[in-house]
matplotlib code that plots the C-alpha trace (Angstrom):
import matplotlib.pyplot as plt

x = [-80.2, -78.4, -79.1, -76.0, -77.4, -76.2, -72.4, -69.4, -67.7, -66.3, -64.8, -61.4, -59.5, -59.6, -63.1, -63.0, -60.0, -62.0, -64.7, -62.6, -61.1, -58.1, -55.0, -53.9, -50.4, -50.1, -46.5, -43.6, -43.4, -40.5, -42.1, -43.0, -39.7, -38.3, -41.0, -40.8, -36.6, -36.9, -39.7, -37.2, -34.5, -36.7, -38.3, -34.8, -33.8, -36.9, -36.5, -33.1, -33.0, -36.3, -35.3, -32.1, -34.2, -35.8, -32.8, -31.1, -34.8, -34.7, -30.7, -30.4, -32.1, -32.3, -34.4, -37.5, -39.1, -43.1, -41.5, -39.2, -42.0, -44.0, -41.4, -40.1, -43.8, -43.9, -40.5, -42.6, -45.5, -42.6, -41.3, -44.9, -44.9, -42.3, -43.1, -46.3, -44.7, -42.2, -45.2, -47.0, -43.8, -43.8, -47.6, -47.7, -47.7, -48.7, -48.8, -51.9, -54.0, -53.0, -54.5, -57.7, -60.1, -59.0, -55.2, -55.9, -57.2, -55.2, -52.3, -54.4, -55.1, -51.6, -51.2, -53.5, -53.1, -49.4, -50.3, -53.1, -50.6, -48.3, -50.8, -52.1, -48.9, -47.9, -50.9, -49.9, -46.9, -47.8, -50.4, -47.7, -45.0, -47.8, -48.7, -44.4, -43.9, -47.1, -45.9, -42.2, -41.1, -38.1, -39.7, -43.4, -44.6, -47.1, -47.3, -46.1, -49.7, -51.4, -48.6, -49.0, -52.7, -52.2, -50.0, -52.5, -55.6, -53.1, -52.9, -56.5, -57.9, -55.5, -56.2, -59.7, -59.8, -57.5, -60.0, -62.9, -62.3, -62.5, -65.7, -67.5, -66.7, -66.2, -67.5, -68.3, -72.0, -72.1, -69.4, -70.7, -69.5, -65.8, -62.8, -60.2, -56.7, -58.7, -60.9, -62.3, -63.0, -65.8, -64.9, -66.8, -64.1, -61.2, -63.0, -63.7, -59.9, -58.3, -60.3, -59.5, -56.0, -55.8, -57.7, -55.6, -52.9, -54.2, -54.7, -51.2, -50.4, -52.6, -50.5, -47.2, -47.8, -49.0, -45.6, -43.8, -44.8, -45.2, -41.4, -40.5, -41.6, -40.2, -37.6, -36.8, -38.4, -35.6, -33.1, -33.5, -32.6, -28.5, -29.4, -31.4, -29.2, -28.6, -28.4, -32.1, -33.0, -30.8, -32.3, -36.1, -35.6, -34.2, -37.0, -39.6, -37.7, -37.4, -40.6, -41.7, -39.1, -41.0, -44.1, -43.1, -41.5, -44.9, -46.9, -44.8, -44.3, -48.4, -50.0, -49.8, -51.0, -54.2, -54.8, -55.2, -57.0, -59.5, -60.1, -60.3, -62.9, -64.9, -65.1, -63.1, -63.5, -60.8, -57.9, -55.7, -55.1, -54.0, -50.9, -49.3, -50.6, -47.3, -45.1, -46.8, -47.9, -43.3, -43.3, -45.6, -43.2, -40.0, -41.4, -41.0, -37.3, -37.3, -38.7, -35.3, -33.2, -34.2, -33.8, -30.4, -29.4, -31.4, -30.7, -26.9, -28.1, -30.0, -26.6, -24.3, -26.6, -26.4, -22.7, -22.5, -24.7, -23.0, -19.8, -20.9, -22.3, -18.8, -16.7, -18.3, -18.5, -14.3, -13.8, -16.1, -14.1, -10.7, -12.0, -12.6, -9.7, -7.0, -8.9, -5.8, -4.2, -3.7, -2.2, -0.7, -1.7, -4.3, -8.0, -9.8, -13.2, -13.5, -16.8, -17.6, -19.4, -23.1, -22.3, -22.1, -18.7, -16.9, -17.1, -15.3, -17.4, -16.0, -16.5]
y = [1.9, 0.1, -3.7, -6.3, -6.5, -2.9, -3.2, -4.4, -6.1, -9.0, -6.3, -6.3, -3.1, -2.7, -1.7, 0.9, 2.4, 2.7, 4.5, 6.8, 7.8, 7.1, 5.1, 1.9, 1.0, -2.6, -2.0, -0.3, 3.6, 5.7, 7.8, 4.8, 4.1, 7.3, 7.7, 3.6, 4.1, 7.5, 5.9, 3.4, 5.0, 7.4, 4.9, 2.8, 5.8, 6.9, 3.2, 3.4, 7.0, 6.4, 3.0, 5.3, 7.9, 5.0, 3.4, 6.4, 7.4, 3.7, 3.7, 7.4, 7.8, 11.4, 11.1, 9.1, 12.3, 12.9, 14.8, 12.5, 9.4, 11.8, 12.4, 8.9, 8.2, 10.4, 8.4, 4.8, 6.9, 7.6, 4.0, 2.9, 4.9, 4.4, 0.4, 1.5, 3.3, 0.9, -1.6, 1.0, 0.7, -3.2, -2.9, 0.2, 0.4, -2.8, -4.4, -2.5, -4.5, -8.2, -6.4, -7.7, -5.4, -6.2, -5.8, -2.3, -1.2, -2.6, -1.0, 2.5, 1.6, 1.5, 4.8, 6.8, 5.1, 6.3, 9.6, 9.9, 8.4, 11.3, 14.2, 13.1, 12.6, 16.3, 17.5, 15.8, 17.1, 20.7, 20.6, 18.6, 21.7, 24.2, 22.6, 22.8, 25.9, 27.7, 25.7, 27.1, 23.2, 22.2, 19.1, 18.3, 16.2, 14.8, 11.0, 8.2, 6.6, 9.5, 9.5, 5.5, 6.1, 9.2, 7.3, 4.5, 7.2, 7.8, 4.6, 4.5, 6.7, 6.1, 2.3, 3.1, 6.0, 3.5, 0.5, 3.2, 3.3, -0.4, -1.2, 1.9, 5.0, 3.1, 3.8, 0.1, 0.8, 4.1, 4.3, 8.2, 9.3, 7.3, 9.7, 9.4, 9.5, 6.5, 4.8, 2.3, 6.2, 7.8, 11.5, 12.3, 10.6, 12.2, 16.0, 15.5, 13.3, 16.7, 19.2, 17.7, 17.8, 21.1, 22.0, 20.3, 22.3, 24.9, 24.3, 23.2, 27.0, 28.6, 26.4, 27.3, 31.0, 31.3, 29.2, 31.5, 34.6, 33.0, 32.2, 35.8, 37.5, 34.9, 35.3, 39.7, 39.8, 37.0, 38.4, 41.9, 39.2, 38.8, 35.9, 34.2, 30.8, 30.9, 27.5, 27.4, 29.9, 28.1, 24.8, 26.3, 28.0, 25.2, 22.9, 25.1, 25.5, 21.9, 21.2, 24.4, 23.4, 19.8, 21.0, 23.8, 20.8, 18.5, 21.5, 22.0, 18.0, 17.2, 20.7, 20.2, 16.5, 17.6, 20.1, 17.8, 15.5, 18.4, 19.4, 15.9, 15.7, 18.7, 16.9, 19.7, 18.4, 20.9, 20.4, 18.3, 16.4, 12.8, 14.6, 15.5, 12.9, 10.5, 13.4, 14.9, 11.9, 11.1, 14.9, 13.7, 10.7, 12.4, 14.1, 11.3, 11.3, 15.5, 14.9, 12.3, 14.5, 18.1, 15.6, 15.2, 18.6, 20.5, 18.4, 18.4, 15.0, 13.4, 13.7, 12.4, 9.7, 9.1, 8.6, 6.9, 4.2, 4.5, 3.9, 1.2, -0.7, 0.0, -1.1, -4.1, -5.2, -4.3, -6.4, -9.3, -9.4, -9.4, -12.2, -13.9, -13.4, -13.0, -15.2, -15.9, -12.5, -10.2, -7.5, -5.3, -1.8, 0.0, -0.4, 1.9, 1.7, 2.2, 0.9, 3.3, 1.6, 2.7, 0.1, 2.9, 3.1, 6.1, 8.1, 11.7, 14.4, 15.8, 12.6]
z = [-32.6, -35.3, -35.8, -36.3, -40.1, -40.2, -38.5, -40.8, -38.4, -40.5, -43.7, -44.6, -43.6, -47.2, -47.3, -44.8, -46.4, -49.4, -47.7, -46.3, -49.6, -47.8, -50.1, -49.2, -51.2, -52.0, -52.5, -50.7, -51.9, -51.7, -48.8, -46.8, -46.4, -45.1, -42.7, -41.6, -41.8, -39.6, -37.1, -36.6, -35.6, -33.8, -31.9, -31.1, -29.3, -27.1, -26.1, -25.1, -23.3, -21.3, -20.0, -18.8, -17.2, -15.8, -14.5, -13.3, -11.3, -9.6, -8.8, -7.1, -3.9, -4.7, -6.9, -4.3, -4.4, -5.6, -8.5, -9.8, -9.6, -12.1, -14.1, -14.1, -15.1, -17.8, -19.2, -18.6, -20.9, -23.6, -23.5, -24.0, -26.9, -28.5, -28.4, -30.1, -32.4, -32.8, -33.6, -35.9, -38.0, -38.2, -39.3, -41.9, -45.4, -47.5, -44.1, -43.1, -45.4, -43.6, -40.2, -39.4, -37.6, -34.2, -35.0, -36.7, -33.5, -31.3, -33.2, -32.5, -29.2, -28.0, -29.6, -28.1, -24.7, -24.7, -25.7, -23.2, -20.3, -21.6, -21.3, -18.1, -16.4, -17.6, -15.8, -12.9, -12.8, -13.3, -10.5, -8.5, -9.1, -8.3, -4.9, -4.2, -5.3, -3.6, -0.4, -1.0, -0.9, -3.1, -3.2, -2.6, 0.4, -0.8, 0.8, -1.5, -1.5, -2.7, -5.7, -6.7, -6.6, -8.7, -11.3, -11.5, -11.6, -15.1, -16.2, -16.0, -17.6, -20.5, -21.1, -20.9, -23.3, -25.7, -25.3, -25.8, -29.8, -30.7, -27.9, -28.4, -30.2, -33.7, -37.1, -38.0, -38.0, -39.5, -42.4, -42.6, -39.5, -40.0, -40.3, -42.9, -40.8, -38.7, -41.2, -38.3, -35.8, -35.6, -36.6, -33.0, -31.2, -33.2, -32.3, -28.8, -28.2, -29.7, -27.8, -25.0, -25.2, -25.9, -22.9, -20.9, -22.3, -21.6, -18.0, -17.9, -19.5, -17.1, -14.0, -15.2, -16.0, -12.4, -11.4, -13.4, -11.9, -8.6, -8.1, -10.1, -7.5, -4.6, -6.5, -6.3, -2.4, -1.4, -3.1, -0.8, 2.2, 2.4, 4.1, 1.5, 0.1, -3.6, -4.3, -3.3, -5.8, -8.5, -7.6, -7.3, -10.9, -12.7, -11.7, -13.0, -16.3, -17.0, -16.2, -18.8, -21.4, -21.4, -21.6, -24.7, -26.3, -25.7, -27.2, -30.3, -30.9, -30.7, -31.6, -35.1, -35.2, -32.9, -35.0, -38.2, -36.0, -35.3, -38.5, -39.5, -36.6, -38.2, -41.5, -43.5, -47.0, -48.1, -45.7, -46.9, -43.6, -45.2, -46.3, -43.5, -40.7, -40.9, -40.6, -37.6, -36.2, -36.4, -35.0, -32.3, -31.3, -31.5, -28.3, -26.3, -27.1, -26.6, -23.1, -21.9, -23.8, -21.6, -18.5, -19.1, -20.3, -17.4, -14.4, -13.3, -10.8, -13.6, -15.7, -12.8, -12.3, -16.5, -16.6, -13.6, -14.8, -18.5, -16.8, -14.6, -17.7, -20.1, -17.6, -16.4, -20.5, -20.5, -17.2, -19.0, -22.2, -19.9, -17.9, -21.1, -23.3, -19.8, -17.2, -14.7, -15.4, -12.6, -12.2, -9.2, -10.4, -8.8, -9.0, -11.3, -9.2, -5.3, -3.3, -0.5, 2.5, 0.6, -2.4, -5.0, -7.2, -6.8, -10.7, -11.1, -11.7, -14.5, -16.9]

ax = plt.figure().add_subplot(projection="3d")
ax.plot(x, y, z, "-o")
ax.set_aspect("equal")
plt.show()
């Protein structure tokens, strides 16, 4: 067991950059502007489309299904990264060196809470579509209990594994065991954080190839029936694909960061990894904007609901601004909105 005399827990974040071999710029390079100027922007958005996914989950009654709590989950999980990206950004660069130990890893532990939230919830919902599907439900029955305790099961397990880092799994006492993407991680933690990910994609794989050829062969026997309904097979079909189509885009966003994190893990002194780690680690966070963005494009709902709220939200800024510049003008003509007796405005479908 190490003593205290050992542990370098009062260093600058200097020091363990150093013993890492990994750079610290004291000024503002040309390439830390692109990727602080892209990360941004990138993060700006996944704020702003998940807290619509959000938004349009809560509003549409629809959409208080087991499924849709996942999946409006999994949007909470890329709103929680994209504010830790979003506070990477404010702290990279020469702004690395003002962080004090504690700030360094509380800017990693948001970071890998977000991205364990994500994974987990992706799970989730690829058991959850497995348990539907097998039990030829559109939508899954599972009670509303069994779901909260689910998503907090998720939440869980990913503040713990983001607290882990900074309590346990550090390199403080050991500077030969520290990794160089995470000068402050063990190279352990980095190894065993990447192999299980890609475990649990793999289980998600296994899930959705069994969906896949589940609901193919559904699929040709109902088709035999005249009086099977197509919308059913439409509906059932589209589901799955959204749900793969996320996933794809999860596995090509992150398998390329977990990948240099594994070989980082493994100590490979020849792979280059600090060369690519922003750029993948940007890859990584553009997922959470890929995963609103399928939502929308996939689900024919989801993009009702979207312009619905859209709508609601322009023309209650136009009616604002003509109270304020026209306050006792009224007019005779008719009224571009209608409330039905459920409270919801009336929009045209082909907006």
């Amino acid at each position: 067991m190490v003593s205290m005399g050992q542990c370098y827990y009062n260093e600058t974040i200097g020091f363990f950059y150093n013993n890492s071999g990994k750079e610290l710029s004291s000024h503002w390079r040309p390439k830390d502007v692109v990727v602080v100027a892209l990360g941004l922007t990138v993060s700006v958005l996944v704020l702003l489309t998940n807290l619509l996914v959000i938004a349009a989950i809560a509003s549409n009654r629809r959409f208080h299904q087991p499924i849709y709590y996942l999946l409006g989950n999994l949007a909470a999980a890329d709103l929680f990264a994209g504010v830790a990206y979003l506070f990477l950004m404010f702290h990279t660069g020469p702004r690395t060196a003002r962080l004090s130990v504690e700030g360094w890893f509380v800017r990693q532990g948001l970071l890998d809470t977000s991205l364990t939230a994500s994974v987990a919830t992706l799970l989730a919902i690829a058991v959850e579509r497995h348990r539907s599907v097998m039990a030829v439900q559109l939508h899954s029955r599972l009670p509303h209990g069994r779901v909260v305790m689910l998503i907090v099961g998720v939440w869980v397990a990913a503040l713990g594994l983001g607290l882990l880092p900074a309590h346990f799994w550090h390199c403080l006492c050991a500077l030969d065991r520290c990794s160089r993407m995470a000068p402050l991680l063990s190279r352990s933690y980095l190894a065993v954080w990447a192999l299980s990910s890609l475990l649990v994609f793999l289980l998600m794989v296994a899930v959705y190839t069994r969906i896949f050829f589940y609901v193919r062969r559904r699929v040709q026997r109902m088709a035999e029936h005249v009086s099977c309904h197509p919308r059913y097979r439409e509906t059932t079909l589209s589901l799955v694909k959204t749900v793969v189509i996320i996933l794809g885009a999860f596995v090509v966003c992150w398998t390329p960061g977990q990948v240099v994190l594994l070989l980082d893990g493994l100590d490979c002194k020849s792979c280059n990894v600090l060369a690519v780690e922003k750029y993948f680690l940007l890859l990584a966070e553009a997922n959470s904007l890929v995963n609103a963005v399928v939502y929308s494009c996939r689900d024919a709902e989801m993009r009702r609901t979207f312009r619905r709220l859209l709508c609601c939200l322009c023309l209650r800024r136009s009616t604002h601004e003509s109270a304020r510049y026209a306050p006792s003008t009224r007019t005779g003509a008719s009224t571009r909105i209608m409330l039905p007796e459920n409270g919801h405005p009336l929009m045209d479908s082909t907006l």
